[in-house]
PAZAPA-4460 file (N, C-alpha, C; in steps of 0.05 Angstrom, whole numbers, plus 32768, in hexadecimal, padded with zeros to 4 digits):
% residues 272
    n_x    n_y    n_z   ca_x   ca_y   ca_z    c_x    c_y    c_z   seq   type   mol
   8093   8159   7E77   809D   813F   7E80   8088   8132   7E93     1      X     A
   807F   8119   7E86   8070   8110   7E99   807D   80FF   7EB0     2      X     A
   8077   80F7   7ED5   8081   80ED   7EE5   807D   80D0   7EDC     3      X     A
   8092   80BA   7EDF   8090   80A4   7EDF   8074   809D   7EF9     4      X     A
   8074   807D   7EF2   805D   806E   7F03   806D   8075   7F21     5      X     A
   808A   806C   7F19   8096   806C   7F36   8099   8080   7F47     6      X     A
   8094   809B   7F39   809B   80BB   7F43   8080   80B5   7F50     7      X     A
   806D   80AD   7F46   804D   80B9   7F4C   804A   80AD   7F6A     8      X     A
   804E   8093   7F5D   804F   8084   7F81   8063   808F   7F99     9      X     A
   8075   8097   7F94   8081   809F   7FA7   8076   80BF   7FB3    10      X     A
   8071   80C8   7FA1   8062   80E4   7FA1   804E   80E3   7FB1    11      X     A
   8041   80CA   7FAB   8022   80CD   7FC0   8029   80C5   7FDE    12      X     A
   8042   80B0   7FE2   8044   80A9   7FF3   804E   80B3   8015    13      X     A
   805F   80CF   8000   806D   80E9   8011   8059   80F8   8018    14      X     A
   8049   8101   8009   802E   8112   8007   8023   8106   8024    15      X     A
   801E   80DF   8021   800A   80D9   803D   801F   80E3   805C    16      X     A
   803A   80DC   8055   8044   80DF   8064   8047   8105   8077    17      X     A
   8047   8115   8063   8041   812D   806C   8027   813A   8069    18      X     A
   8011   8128   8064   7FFE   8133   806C   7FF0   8154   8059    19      X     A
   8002   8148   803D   7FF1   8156   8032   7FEB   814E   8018    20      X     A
   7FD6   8159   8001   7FD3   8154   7FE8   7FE7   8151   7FD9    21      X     A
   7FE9   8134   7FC6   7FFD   812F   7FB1   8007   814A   7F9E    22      X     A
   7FF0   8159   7F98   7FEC   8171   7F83   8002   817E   7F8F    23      X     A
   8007   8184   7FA6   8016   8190   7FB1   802C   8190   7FB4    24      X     A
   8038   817B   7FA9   8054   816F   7FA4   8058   8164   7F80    25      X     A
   804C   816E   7F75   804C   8167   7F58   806B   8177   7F4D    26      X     A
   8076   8181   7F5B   808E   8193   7F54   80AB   8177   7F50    27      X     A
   809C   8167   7F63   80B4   814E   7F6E   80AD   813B   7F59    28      X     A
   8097   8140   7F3E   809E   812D   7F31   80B8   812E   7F1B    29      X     A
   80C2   8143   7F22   80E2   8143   7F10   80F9   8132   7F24    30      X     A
   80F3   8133   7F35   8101   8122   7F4C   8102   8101   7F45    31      X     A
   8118   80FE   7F49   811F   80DB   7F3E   8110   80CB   7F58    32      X     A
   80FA   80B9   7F52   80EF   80B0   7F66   8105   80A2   7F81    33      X     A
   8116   8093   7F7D   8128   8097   7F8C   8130   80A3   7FA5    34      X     A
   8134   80C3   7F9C   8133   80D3   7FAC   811C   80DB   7FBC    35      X     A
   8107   80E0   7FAB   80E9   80E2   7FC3   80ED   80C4   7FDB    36      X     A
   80F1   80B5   7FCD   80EB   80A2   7FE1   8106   80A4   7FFA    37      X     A
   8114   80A8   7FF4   8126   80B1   8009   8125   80C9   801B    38      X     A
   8119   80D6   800E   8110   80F7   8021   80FA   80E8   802F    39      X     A
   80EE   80DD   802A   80C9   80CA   802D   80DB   80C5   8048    40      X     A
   80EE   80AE   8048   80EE   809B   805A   8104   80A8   806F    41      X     A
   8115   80BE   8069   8125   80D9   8073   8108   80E2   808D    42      X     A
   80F7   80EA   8079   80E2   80FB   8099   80D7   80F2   80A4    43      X     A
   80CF   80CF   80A0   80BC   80BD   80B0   80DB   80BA   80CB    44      X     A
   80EF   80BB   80C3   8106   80B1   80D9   8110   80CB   80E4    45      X     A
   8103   80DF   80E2   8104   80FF   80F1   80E9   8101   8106    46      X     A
   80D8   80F9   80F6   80B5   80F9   8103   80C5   80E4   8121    47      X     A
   80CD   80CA   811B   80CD   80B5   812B   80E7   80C3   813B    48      X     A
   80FA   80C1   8137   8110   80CF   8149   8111   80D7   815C    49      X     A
   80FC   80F2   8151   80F8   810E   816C   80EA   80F7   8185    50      X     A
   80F3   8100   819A   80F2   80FC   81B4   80EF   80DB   81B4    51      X     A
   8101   80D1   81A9   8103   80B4   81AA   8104   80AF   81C4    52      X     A
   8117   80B2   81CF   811B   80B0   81FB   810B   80B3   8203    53      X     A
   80F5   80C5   81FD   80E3   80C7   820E   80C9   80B9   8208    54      X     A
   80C7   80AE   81EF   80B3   809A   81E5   80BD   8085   81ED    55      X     A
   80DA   8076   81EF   80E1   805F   81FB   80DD   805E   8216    56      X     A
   80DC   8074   8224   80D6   8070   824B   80B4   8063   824B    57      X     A
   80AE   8076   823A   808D   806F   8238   8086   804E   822F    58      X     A
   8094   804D   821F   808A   8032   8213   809A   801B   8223    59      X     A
   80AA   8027   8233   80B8   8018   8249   80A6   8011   8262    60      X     A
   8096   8026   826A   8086   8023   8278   806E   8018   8275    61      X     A
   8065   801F   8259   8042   800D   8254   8046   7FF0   824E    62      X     A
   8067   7FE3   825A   8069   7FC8   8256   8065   7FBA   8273    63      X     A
   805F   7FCC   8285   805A   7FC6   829F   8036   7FD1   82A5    64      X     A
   8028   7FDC   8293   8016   7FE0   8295   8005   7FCA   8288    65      X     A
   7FE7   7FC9   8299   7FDD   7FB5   8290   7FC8   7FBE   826E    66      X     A
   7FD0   7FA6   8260   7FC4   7FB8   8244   7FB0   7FC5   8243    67      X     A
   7F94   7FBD   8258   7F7D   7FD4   8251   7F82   7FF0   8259    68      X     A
   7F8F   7FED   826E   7F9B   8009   8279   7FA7   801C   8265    69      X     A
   7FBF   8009   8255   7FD4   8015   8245   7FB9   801C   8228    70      X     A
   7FB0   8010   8224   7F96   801A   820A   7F8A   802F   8213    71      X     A
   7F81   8032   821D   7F6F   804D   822A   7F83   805A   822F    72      X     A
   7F9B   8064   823A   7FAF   806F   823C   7FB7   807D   821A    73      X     A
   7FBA   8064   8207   7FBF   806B   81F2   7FAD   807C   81E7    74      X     A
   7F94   8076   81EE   7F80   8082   81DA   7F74   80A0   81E8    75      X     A
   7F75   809F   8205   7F70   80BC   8204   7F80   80CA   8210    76      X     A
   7F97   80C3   8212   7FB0   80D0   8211   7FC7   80DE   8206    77      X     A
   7FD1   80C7   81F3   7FE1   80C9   81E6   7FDD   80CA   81C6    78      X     A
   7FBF   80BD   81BD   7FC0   80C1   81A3   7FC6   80A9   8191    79      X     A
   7FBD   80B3   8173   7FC7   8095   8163   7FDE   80A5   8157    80      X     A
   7FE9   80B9   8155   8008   80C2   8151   801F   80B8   8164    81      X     A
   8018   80BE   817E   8029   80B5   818F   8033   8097   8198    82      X     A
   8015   8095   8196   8016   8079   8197   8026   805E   817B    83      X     A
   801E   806C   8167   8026   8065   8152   8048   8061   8157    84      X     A
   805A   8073   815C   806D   8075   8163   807A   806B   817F    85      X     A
   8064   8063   818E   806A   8053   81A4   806C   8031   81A0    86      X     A
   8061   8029   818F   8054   8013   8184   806B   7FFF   817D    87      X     A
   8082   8012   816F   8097   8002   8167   80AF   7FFC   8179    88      X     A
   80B1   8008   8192   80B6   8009   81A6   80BA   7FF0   81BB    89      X     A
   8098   7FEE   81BC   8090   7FD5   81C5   809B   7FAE   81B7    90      X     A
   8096   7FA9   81D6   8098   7F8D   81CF   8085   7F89   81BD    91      X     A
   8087   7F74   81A1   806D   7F68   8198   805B   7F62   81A1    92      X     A
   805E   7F4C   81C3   8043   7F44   81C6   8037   7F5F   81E0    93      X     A
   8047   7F70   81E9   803D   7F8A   81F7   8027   7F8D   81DE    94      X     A
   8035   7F95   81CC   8026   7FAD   81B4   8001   7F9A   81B0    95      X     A
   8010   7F7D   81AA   7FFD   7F71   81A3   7FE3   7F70   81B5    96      X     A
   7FE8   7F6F   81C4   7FDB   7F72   81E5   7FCA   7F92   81E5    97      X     A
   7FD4   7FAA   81E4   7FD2   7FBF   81E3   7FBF   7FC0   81D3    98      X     A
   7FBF   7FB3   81B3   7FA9   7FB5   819C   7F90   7FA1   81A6    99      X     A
   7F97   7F8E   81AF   7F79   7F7F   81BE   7F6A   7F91   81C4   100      X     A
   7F75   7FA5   81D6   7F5B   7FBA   81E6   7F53   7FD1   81D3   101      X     A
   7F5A   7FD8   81BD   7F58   7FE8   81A9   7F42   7FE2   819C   102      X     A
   7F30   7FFA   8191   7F1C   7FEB   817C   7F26   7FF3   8161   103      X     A
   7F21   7FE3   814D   7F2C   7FE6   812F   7F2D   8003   8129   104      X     A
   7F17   801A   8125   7F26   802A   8121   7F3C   8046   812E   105      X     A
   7F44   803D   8143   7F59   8053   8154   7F6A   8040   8146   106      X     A
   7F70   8023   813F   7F87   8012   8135   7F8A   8019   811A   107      X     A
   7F75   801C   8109   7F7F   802D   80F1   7F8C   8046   80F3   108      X     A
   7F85   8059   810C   7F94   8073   810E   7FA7   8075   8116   109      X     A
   7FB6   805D   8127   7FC8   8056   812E   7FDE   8047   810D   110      X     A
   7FD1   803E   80FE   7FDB   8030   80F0   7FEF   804A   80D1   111      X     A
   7FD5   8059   80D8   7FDD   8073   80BC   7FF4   807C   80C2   112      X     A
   7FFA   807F   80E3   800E   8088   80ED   8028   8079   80E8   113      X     A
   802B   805E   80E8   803F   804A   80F7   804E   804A   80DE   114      X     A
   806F   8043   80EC   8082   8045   80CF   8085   801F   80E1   115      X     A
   807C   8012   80C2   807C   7FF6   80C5   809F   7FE5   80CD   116      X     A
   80AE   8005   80B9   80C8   7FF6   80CB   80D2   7FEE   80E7   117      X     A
   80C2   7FFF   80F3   80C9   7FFF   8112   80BD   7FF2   8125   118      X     A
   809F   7FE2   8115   808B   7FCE   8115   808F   7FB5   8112   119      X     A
   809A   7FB2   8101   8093   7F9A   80F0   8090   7F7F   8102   120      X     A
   80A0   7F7F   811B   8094   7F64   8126   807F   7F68   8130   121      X     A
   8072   7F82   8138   8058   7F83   8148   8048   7F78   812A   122      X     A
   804B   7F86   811A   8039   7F82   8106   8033   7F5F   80F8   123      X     A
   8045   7F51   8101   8052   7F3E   80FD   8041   7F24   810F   124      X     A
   803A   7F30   8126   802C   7F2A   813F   8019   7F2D   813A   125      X     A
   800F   7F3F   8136   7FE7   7F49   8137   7FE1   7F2E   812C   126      X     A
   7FC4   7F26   813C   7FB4   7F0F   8132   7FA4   7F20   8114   127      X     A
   7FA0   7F00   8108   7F95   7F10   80E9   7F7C   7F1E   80E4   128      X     A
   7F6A   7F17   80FA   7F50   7F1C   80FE   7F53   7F3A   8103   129      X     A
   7F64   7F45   8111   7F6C   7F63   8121   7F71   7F78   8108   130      X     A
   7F87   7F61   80FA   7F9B   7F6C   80E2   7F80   7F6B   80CA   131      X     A
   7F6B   7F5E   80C7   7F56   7F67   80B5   7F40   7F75   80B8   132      X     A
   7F43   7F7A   80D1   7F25   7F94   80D6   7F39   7FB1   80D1   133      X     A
   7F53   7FAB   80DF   7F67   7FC9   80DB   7F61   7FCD   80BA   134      X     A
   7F60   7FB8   80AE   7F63   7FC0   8092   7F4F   7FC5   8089   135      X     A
   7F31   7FBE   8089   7F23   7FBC   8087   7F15   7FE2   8088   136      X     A
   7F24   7FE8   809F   7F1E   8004   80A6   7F23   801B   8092   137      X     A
   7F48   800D   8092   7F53   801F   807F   7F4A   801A   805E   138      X     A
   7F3C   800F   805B   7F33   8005   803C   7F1F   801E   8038   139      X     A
   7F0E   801F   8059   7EF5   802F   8050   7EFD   804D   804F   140      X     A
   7F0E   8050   8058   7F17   806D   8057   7F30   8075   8042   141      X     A
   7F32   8056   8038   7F45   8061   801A   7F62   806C   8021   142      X     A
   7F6C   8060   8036   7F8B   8062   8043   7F91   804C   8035   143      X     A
   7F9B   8054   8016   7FB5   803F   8010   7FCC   803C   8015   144      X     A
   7FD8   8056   801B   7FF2   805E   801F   7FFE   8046   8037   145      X     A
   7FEA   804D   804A   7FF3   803E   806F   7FF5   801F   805C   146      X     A
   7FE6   8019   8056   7FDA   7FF7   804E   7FEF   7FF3   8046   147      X     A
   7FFA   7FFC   8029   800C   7FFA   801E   802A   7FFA   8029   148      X     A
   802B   8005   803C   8043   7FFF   804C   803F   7FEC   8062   149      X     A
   8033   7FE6   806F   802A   7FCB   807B   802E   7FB4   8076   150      X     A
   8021   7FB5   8061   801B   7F98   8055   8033   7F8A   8051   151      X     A
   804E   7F8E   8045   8060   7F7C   804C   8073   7F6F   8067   152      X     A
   805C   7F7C   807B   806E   7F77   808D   805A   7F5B   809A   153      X     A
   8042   7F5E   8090   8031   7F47   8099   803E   7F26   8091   154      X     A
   8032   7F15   8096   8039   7EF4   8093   8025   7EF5   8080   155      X     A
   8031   7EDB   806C   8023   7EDE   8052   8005   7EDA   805D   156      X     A
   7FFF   7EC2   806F   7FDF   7EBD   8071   7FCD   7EDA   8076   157      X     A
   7FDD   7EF0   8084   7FD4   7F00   8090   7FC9   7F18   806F   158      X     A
   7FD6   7F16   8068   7FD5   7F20   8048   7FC0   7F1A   803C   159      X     A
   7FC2   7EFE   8039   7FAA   7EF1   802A   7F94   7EF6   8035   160      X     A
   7F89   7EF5   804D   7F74   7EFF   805A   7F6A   7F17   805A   161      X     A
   7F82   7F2B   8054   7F7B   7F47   8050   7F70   7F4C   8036   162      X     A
   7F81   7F3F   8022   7F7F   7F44   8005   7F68   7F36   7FFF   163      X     A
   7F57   7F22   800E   7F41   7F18   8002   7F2C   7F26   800E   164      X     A
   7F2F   7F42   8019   7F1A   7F51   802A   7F19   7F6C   8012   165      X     A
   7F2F   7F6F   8008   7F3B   7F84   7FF6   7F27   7F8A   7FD6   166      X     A
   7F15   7FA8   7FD8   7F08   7FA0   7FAF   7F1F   7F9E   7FA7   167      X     A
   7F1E   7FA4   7F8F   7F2B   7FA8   7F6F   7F37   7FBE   7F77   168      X     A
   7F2A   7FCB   7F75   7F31   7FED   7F70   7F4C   7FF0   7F86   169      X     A
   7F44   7FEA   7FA2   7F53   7FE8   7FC2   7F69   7FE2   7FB8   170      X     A
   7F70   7FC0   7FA7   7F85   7FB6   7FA1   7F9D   7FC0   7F8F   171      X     A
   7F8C   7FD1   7F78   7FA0   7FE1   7F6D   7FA8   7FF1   7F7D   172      X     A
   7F97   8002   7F82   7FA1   801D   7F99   7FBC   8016   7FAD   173      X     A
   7FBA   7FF7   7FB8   7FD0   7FF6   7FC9   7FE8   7FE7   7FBD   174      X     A
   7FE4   7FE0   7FA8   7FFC   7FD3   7F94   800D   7FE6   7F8C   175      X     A
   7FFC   8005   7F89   8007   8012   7F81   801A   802A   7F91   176      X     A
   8015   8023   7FA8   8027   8032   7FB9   803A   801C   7FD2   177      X     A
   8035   8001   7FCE   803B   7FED   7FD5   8058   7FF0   7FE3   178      X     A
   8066   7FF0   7FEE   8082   7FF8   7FF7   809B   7FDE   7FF1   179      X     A
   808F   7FCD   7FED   80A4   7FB7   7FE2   8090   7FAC   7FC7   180      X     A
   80A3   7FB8   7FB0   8086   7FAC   7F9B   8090   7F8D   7F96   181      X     A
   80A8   7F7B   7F95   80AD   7F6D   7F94   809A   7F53   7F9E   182      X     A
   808F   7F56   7FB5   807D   7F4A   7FB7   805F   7F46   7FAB   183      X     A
   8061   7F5A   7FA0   8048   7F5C   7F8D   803F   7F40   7F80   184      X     A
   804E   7F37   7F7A   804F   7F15   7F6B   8040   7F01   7F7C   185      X     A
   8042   7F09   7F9D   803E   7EEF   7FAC   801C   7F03   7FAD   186      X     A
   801A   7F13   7FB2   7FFE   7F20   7FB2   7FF3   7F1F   7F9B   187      X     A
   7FF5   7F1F   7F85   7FE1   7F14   7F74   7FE3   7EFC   7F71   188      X     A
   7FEB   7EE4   7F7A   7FF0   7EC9   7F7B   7FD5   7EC8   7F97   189      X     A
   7FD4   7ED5   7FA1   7FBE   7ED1   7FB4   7F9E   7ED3   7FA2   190      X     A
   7F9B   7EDF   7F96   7F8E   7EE1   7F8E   7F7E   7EC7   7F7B   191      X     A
   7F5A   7EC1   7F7B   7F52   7EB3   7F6A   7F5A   7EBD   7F4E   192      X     A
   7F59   7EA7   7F3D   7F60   7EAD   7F1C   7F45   7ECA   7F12   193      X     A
   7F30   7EB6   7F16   7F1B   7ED2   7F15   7F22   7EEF   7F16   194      X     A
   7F2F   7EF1   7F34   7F29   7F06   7F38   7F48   7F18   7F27   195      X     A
   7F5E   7F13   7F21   7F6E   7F23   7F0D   7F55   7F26   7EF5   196      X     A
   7F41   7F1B   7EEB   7F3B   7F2C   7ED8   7F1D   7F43   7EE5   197      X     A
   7F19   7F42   7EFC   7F07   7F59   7F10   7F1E   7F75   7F12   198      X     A
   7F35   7F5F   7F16   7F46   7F75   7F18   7F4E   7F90   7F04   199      X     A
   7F57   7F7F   7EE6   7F5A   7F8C   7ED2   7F37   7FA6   7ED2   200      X     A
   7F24   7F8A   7ECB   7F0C   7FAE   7EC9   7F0D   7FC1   7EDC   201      X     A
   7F0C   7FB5   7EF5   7F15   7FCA   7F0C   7F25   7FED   7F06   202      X     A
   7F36   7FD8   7EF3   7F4D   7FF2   7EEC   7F39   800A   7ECF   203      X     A
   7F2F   7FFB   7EC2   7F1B   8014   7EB1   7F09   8017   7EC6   204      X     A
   7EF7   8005   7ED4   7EE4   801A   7EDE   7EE6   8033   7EEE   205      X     A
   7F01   802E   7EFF   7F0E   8040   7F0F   7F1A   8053   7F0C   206      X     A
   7F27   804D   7EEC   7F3E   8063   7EE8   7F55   8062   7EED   207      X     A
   7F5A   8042   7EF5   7F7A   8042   7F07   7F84   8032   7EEF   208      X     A
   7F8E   8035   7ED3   7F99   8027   7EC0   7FB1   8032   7EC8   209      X     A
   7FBE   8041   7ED5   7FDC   8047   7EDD   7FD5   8037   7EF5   210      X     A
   7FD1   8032   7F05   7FDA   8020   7F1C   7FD9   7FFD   7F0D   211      X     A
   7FC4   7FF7   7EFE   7FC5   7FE4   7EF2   7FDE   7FD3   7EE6   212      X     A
   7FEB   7FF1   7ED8   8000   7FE8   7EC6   8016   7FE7   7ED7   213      X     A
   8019   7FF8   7EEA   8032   7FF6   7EFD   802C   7FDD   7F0F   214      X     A
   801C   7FD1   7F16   8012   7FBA   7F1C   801B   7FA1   7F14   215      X     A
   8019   7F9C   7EF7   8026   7F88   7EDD   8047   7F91   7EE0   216      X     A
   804E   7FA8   7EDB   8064   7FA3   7EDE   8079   7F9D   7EF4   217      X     A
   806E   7F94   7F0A   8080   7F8F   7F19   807D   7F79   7F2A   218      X     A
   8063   7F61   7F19   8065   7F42   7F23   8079   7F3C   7F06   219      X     A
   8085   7F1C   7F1D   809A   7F15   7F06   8088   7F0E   7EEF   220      X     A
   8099   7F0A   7ED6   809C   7F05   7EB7   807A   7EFC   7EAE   221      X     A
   8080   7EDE   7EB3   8065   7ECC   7EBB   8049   7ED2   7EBC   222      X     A
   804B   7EEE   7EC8   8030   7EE9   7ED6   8029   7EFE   7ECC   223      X     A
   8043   7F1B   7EC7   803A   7F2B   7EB1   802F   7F20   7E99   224      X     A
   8039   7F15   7E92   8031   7F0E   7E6F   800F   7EFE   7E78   225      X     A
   800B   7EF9   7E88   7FEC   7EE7   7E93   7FE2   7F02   7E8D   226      X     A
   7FE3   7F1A   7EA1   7FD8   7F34   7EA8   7FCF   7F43   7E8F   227      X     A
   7FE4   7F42   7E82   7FED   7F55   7E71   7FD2   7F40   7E4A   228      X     A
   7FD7   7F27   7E4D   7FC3   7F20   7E3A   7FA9   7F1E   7E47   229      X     A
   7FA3   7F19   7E5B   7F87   7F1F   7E71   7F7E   7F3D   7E61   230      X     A
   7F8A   7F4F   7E5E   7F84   7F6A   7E57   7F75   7F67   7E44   231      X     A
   7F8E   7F64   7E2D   7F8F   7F5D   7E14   7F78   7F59   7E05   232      X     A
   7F66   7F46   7E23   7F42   7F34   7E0E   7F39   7F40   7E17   233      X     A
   7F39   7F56   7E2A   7F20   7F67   7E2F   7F13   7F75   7E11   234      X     A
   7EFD   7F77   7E1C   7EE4   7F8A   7E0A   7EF3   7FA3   7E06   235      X     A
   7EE7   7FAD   7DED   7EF3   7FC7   7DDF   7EF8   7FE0   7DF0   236      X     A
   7EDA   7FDF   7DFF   7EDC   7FF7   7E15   7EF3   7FF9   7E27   237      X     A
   7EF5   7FE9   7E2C   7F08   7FDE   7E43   7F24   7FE4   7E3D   238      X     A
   7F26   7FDB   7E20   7F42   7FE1   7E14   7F3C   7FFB   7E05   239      X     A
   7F31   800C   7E04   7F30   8028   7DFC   7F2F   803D   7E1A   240      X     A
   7F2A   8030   7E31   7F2E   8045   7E45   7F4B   803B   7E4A   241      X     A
   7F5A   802B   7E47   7F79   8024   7E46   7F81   803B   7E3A   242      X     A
   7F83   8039   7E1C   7F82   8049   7E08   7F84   8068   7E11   243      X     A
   7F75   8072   7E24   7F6F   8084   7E2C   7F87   808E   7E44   244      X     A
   7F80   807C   7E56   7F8A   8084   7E68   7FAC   8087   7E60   245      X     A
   7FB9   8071   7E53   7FD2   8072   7E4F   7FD6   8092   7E3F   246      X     A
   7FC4   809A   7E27   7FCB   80B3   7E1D   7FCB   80C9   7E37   247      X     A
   7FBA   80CA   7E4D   7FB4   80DF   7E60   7FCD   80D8   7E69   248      X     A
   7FD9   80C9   7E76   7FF7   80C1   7E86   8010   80C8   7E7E   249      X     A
   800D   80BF   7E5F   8021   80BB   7E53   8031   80AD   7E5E   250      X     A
   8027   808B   7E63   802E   8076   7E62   802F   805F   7E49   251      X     A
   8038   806F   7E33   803B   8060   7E12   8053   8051   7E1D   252      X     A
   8064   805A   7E22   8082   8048   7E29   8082   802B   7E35   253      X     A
   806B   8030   7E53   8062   8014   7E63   8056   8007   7E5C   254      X     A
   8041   8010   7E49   802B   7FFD   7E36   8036   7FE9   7E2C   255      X     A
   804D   7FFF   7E1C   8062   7FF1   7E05   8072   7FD5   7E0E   256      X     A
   8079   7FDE   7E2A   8085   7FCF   7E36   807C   7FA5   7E37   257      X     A
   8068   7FB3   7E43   8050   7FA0   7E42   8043   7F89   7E2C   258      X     A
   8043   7F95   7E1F   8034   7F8F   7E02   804F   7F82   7DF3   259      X     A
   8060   7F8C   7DF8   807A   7F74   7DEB   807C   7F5C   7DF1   260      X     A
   806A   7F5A   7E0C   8068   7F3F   7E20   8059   7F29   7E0E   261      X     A
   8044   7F39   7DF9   8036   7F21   7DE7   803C   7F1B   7DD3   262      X     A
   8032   7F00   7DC8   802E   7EF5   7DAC   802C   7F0F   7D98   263      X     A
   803B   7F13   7D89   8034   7F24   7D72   801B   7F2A   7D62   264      X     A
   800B   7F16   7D6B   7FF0   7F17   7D61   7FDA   7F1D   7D6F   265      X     A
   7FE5   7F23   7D8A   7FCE   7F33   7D9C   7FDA   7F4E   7DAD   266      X     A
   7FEE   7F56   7DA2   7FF6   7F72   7DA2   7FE6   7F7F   7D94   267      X     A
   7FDB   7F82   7D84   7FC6   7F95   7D75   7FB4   7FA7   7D88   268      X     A
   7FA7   7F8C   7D90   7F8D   7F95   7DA6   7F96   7FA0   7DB8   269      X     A
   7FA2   7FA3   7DC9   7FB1   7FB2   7DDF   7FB8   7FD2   7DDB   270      X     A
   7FC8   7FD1   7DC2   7FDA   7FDE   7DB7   7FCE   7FF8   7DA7   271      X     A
   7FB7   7FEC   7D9E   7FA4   7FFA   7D82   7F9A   8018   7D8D   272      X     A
***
């Protein structure tokens, strides 16, 4: 039995959350994604819990501290774990304040940590300039997981700014563990026309034709069927590492899915 797209993503996403290799959890791809994601979001609210009272006195107090104090405090004190979990705590413009004195990357280590639910107005707050070097960081070290849960908590401009800093490759990676994929639609709407077809090669040169496809399927109708014939005219190579990759996945079902989206007369090429 192979794991659905949706098992895989959730799989990786528990994995970042406990801090260990996906391979290592390959047992959970019989597990209805569903459920991973509920155990997922079960231990991020056990991690956050423990000693809540006593992270609230703290974060009670660094609202009376002055922010460079409270940054250096954070950073060689307490950590980007603790802090991470202090963060949500805080007033927005405290927190906001707090990240001024921060340099981009302790804010990415702070960021791997942070459960965006408990964030989201801080995150909401960060200026975009702050919110694109944080990203910027985590791009280079290949933290999709954090990104991917972030990112909906940002304001669309703040998005756009990020996503126009974002390769090809980056973009699938975080589409694909994305935590509200629904929005997926307004993020590739950000995008130049150009670049959906950087995007598609992206996906053979990389290897990510499963993030690709889970990608298409979950902007509305419209823009699949754009995506999905965008493919379609690629060069042979292009559509033979498809070819490929779907046999390695055993994603024939989603292809299928897909390819119903066209004209009967350019199903072949896709399909072949």
């Amino acid at each position: 039995m192979t794991a659905s797209l949706e098992q895989r993503s959730e799989i990786l996403k528990l994995a970042r959350v406990l801090w260990v290799e996906p391979d290592s959890l390959a047992y959970l791809e019989k597990v209805d994604a569903r459920d991973v994601k509920a155990f997922r979001l079960k231990a991020v609210d056990a991690l956050f819990d423990d000693d809540e009272g006593a992270l609230k006195r703290i974060a009670d107090t660094s609202g009376h501290i002055p922010g460079g104090v409270a940054a250096k405090i954070g950073r060689k004190a307490l950590g980007p774990v603790l802090s991470a979990r202090i963060t949500g705590l805080l007033e927005p413009e405290d927190a906001v304040e707090f990240a001024g004195h921060l340099p981009p990357e302790f804010l990415a280590d702070i960021a791997v940590e942070l459960d965006p639910r408990r964030a989201g107005g801080v995150l909401a707050a960060m200026p975009t300039d702050s919110v694109v070097e944080v990203a910027d960081e985590l791009q280079r070290r290949g933290e999709w997981v954090p990104m991917g849960r972030f990112l909906g908590h940002l304001p669309l401009a703040t998005v756009a700014a990020v996503v126009a800093t974002l390769s090809d490759e980056a973009l699938l990676q975080i589409a694909f563990v994305l935590e509200d994929k629904k929005q997926l639609d307004d993020v590739i709407a950000l995008l130049p026309a150009e670049r959906h077809q950087s995007v598609i090669r992206a996906a053979a040169e990389h290897d990510l034709w499963p993030e690709a496809l889970d990608l298409m399927a979950h902007v509305k109708k419209k823009r699949r069927r754009e995506l999905v014939a965008l493919a379609a005219a690629q060069d042979e190579d292009l559509l033979a590492s498809l070819a490929r990759s779907v046999e390695e996945n055993g994603l024939e079902a989603e292809l299928t899915a897909l390819i119903e989206l066209l004209p009967e007369e350019d199903r072949a090429a896709i399909g072949s």
